[in-house]
LUMDREN-813848 format. One record per residue (C-alpha): x, y, z; residue in three letters. Coordinates in steps of 0.02 Angstrom, whole numbers, plus 50000, padded with zeros to 5 digits. Last residue first. Example, Ala and Ser with C-alpha at 12.3 -4.5 7.8 and 13.67 -1.06 7.14 Angstrom:
506844994750357Ser/506154977550390Ala/
END
This chain:
482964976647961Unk/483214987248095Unk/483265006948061Unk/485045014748077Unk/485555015747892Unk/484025022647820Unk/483675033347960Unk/485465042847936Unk/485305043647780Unk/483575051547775Unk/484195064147894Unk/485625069747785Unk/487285073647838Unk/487725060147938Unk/487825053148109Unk/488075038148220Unk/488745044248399Unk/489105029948518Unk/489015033148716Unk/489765022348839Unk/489055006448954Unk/489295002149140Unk/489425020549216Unk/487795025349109Unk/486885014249184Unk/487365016149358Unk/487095032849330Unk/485365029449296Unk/484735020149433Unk/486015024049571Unk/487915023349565Unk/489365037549499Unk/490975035049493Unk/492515034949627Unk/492525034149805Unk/493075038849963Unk/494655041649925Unk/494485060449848Unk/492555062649799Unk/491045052549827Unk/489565045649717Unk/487705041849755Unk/486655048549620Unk/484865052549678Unk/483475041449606Unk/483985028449742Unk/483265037449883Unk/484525033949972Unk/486335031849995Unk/486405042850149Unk/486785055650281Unk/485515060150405Unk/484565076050386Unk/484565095350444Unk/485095098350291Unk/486185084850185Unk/487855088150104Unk/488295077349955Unk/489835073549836Unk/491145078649955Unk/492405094249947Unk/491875109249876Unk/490055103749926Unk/490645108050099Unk/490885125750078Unk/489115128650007Unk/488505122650161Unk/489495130650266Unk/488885147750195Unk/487095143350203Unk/487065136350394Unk/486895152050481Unk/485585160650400Unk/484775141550368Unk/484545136450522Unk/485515122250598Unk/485975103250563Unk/487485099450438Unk/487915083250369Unk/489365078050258Unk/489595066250129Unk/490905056550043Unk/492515066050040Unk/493875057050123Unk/495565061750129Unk/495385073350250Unk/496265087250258Unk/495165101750176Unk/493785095150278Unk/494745097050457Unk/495045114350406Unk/493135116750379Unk/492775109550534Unk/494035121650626Unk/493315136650492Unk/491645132850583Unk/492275142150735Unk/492045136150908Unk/492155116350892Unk/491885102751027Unk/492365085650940Unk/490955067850969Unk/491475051350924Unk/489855041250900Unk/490495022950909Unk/489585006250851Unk/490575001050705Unk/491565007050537Unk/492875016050670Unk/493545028050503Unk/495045033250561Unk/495285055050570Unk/494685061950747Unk/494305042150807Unk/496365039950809Unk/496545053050923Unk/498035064950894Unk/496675081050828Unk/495095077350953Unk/493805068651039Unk/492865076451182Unk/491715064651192Unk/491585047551117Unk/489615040951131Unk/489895019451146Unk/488775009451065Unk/488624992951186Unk/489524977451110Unk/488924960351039Unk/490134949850986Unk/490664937851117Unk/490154949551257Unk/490224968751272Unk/490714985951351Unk/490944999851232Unk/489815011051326Unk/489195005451507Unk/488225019251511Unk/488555034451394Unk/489795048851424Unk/491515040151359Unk/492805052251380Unk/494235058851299Unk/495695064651373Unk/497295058151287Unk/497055036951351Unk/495295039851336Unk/495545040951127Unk/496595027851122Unk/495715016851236Unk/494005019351094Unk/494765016150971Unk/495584998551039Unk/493964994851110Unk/493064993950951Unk/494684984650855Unk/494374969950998Unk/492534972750972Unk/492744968450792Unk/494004956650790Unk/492704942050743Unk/491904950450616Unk/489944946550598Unk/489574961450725Unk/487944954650836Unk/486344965150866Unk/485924984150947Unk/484224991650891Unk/482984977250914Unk/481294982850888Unk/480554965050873Unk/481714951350912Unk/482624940650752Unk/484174949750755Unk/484554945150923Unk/484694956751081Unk/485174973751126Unk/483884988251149Unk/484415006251105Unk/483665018851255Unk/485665018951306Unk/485895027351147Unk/484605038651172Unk/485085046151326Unk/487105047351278Unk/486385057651091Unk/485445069051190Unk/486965071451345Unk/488145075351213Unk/487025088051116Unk/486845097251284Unk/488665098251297Unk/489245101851186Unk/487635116351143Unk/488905131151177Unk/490515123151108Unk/489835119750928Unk/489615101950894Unk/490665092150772Unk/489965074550747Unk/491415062850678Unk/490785046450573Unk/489065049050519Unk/488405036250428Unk/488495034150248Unk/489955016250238Unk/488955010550355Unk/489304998650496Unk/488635008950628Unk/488054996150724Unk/486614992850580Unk/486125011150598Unk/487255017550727Unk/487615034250659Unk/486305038650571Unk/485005033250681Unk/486165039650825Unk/486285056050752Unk/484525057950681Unk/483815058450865Unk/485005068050913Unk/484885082650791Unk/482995082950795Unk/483265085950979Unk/484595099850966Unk/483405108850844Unk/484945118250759Unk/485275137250817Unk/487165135050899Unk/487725123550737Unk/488045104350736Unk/488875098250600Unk/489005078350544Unk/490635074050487Unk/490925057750376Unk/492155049650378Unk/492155038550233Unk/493085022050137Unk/492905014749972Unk/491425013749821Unk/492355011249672Unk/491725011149506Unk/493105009849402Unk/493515008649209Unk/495274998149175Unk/496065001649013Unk/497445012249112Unk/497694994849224Unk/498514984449082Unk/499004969249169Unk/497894970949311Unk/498404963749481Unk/498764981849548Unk/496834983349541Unk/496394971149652Unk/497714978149776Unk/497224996549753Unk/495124990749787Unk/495944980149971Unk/496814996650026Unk/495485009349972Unk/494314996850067Unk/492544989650017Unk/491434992149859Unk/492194986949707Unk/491664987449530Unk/492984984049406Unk/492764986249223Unk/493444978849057Unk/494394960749126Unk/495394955649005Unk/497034964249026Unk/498094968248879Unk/499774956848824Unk/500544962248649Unk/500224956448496Unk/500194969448392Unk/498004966548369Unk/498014963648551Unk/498294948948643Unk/497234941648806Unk/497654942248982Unk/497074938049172Unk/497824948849281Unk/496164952249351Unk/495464935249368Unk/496744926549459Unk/497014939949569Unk/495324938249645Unk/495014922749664Unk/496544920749780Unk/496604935049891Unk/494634932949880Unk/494604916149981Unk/493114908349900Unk/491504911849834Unk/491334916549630Unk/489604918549576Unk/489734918149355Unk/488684928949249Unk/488334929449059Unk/489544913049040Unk/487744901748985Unk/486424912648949Unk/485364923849088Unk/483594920549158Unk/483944900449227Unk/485784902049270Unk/485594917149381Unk/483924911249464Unk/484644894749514Unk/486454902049589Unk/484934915749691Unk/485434906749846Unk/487054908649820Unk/486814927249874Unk/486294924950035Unk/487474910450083Unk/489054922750035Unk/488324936350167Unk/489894938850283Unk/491404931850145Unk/490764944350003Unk/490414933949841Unk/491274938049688Unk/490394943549533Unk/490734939149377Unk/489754947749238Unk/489474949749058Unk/489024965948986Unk/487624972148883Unk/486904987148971Unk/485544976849061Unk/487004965749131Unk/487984980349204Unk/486514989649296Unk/486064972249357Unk/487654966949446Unk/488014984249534Unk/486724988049621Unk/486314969349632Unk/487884965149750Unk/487724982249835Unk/485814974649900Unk/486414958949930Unk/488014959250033Unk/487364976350109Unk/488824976150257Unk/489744962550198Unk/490544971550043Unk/490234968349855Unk/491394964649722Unk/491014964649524Unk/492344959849400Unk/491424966549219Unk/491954962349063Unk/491304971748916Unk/491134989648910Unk/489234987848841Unk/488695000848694Unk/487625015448737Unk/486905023648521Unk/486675039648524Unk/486145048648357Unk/486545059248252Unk/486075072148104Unk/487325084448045Unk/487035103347939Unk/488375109547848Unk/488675128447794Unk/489825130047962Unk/489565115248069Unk/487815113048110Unk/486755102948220Unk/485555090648264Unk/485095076448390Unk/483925062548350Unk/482705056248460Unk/483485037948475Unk/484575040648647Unk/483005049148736Unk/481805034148724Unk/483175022948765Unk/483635033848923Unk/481515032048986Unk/481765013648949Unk/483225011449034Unk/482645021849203Unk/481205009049187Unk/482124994249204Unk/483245001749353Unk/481665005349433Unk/481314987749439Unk/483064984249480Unk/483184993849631Unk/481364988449697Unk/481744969949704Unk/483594975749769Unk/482304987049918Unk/481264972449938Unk/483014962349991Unk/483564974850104Unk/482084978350195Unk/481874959250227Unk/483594961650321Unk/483114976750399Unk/481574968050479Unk/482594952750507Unk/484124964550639Unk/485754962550525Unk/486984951050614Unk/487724946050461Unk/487554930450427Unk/486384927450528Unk/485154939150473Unk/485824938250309Unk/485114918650289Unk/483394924950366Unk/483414937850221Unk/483954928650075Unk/482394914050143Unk/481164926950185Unk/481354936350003Unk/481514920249890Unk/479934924649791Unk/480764942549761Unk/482264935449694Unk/481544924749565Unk/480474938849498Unk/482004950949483Unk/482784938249389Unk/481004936549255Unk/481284956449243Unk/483214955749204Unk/482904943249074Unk/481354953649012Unk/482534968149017Unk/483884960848905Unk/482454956848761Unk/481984974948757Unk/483914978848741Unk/484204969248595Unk/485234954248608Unk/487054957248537Unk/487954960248741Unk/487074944648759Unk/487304933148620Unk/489034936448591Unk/489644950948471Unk/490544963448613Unk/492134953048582Unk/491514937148587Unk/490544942848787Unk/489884924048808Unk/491304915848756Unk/492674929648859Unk/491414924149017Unk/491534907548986Unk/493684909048996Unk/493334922449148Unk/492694906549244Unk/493644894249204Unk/495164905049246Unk/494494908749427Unk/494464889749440Unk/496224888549409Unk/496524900649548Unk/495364889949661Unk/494034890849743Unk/493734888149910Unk/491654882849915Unk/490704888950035Unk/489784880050184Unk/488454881150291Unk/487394888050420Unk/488414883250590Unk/488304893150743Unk/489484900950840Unk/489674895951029Unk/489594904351206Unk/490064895751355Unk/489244894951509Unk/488134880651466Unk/488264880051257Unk/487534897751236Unk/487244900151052Unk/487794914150917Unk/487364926950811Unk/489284927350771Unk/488644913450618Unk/489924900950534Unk/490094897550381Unk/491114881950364Unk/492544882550236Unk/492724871950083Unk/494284862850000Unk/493654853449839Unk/492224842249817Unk/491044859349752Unk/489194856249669Unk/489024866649501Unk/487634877149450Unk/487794878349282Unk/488014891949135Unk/489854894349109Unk/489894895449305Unk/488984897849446Unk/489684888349628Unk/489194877149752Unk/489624872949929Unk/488284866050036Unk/486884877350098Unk/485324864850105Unk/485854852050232Unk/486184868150354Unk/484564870350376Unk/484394888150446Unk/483404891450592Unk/482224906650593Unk/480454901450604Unk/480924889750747Unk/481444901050864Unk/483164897450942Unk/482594890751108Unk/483384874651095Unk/485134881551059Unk/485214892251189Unk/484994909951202Unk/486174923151176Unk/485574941151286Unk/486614930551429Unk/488214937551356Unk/487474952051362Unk/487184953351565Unk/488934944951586Unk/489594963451516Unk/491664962251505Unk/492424978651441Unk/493604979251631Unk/495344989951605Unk/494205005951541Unk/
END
């Protein structure tokens, strides 16, 4: 297509006056600030103005808006904040990781408190920030309330299980034990744009009810959001427990991973205990480069997917559809869980193509804040430019786009566009698109799929919709290579009591409620020989 220009969505951004009044951020109240050693500290350095791709129309022109601005920190900053973080971990012996775990949940419970009274505010700031439609926006925030109340009671129910006491025997001798989950220590925590809350918390309140001490660096597309809750961090935890880092993360970054500390010979080891990163492969192996002594360093990495959805003869080719483009382009596809490459067998192609083409074009475009609003504004500012790019590539060797006006756009909104015919030599057969594209591959034998599998390098999830006589068998398959495979359903992170973990380079470690808890701490055995011993020696004074 020579021509992706759409006037008629350009005029979908209002002006500034009609902006509804409910949802206007004051910029006054998001200067740059930052959490560290226990205060929330106002920035006079370098800052950068955040700047919102829900956008204005300024006359004919259209014009981001202004919400606020984040602080640049520096390298030497980064320092400051991993030295009160080292103060407040002492080795494992500070006040936090030492506080009994009872004590560590009413912290967490008073932070989940804070964050639930400032629901509409996080939420109104992510809805600019990131274009995220302000029902889905307020669903993200209830669901991190949510998260880490269920977190607090997945630790209670593994307490109760790590003090029964185990027992065994080895020959003539019998052994009492128990398990004892100790903190790892220091904890770098990264989240991505796309859930810059809700992955932010997944992985910052797991670690801090095990023990640890945190800094977390904010994503660049949601850093408002989460420095709102500066005041809520510094009031429930003590002083170097957790520290917000905004800023340019090539610089940050670095600065606090190759950050070292001596061992007992003397020699350089890295300080920083545990990285958890959700974003690139690319951007997670240049963090982790930085480390000084990277085969001390746990990971829980949450990277890249492609995730193929199958569709087989005998499926419900409506159910199909309908789940394809909610899985697909929920939140304009910018999911690390939606479905990447849908493989449709040869005799229901074209049927399936024409479903998922009628119901995209059903999706309404507008601005985050309108009722049932289904396509909204990308926050990146290549986005439709690497969109496009896709989807020439693939037209350029005989694909097709089937839907109207797909891929065209304005600014940075952009109609989905369904990608038929798409194939081995096409970039949208193996790239991840991470945006509003439904590529869609004919297939005639399963074994094609299955050979596509085997050579992927991702291995998050699959999909696969059709009955179960034919579907068993590829279903089984699958699980040899990706961490979940969902019937006749969308793929997903959810519900939260399920593990969500990947295999290959999409991922590494396990997330979700308990998982999460037992990634950020490991198991101590105390045992001895007699059970009186062992009571006598383990119960608090």
């Amino acid at each position: 297509m020579s021509d992706w220009n759409d006037d008629a969505l350009a005029m979908l951004f209002p002006v500034a006056a009609d902006v509804p009044a409910k949802v206007r951020v004051d910029v006054s109240k998001h200067g740059p600030r930052w959490l560290v050693d226990g205060e929330v500290l106002p920035w006079t350095g370098q800052a950068r103005e955040v700047r919102s791709r829900v956008a204005v129309r300024l006359g004919p022109a259209v014009t981001t808006m202004l919400l606020g601005h984040e602080a640049q920190l520096t390298a030497d900053d980064a320092k400051l904040a991993v030295a009160a973080a080292e103060r407040a971990w002492k080795h494992g012996e500070g006040e936090w990781p030492s506080l009994h775990v009872e004590s560590r949940i009413a912290a967490v419970e008073r932070f989940a408190a804070a964050v639930e009274a400032k629901t509409d505010e996080i939420a109104t700031l992510l809805m600019w920030e990131i274009g995220k439609a302000w029902s889905s926006s307020r669903d993200e925030v209830t669901r991190s309330v949510e998260y880490i109340r269920n977190t607090v009671k997945e630790l209670q129910h593994l307490r109760a299980a790590d003090l029964s006491v185990q027992h065994g025997s080895a020959g003539s001798k019998q052994h009492y034990a128990r398990t004892h989950r100790r903190p790892l220590g220091l904890v770098l925590c990264v989240a991505p744009f796309n859930y810059p809350v809700n992955e932010f918390l997944t992985t910052v309140i797991p670690a801090l009810l095990m023990g640890n001490v945190v800094i977390a660096k904010t994503p660049r597309f949601g850093v408002l959001a989460n420095l709102v809750l500066l005041e809520a961090f510094r009031d429930c935890f003590p002083k170097g427990v957790v520290s917000l880092m905004p800023g340019d993360g090539r610089v940050v970054i670095p600065a606090v991973m190759s950050s070292t500390e001596l061992d007992v010979a003397g020699n350089p080891s890295g300080v920083v205990d545990v990285l958890a990163f959700i974003g690139s492969e690319g951007a997670a192996n240049a963090i982790m480069r930085a480390h000084p002594t990277p085969i001390t360093l746990h990971k829980i990495l949450g990277l890249g997917a492609k995730n193929p959805c199958v569709v087989l003869p005998d499926a419900d080719l409506d159910a199909a559809a309908t789940a394809i483009v909610k899985g697909g382009l929920g939140f304009n596809g910018q999911r690390c869980t939606a479905e990447k490459l849908v493989y449709a067998h040869r005799t229901v192609f074209d049927a399936l193509v024409t479903k998922i083409s009628t119901r995209v074009d059903a999706l309404e475009a507008g601005m985050p804040w309108q009722p049932g609003v289904g396509i909204t504004p990308l926050p990146e500012e290549t986005k439709l430019d690497a969109m496009r790019a896709l989807i020439d590539d693939a037209v350029s060797k005989g694909a097709s786009v089937r839907n109207t006006n797909g891929g065209r756009g304005a600014f940075s909104i952009m109609r989905p566009a369904v990608v038929a015919e798409v194939k081995q030599g096409m970039r949208l057969f193996h790239e991840e698109q991470f945006g509003p594209i439904v590529p869609v591959a004919a297939f005639d034998d399963v074994e094609q799929v299955l050979e596509w599998q085997r050579h992927s390098p991702f291995g998050q999830q699959a999909s696969v919709w059709g009955q179960a006589a034919s579907a068993r068998a590829l279903v089984r398959k699958f699980t040899r290579f990706v961490a979940r495979v969902n019937v006749n359903d969308v793929c997903q992170r959810g519900p939260d009591s399920f593990g969500f973990s990947a295999a290959d380079k999409s991922g590494f470690g396990t997330l979700s409620l308990k998982e999460a808890l037992l990634s950020f701490s490991r198991p101590v055995l105390v045992q001895a020989q007699e059970r009186a011993v062992l009571d006598a020696f383990l119960s608090r004074p």
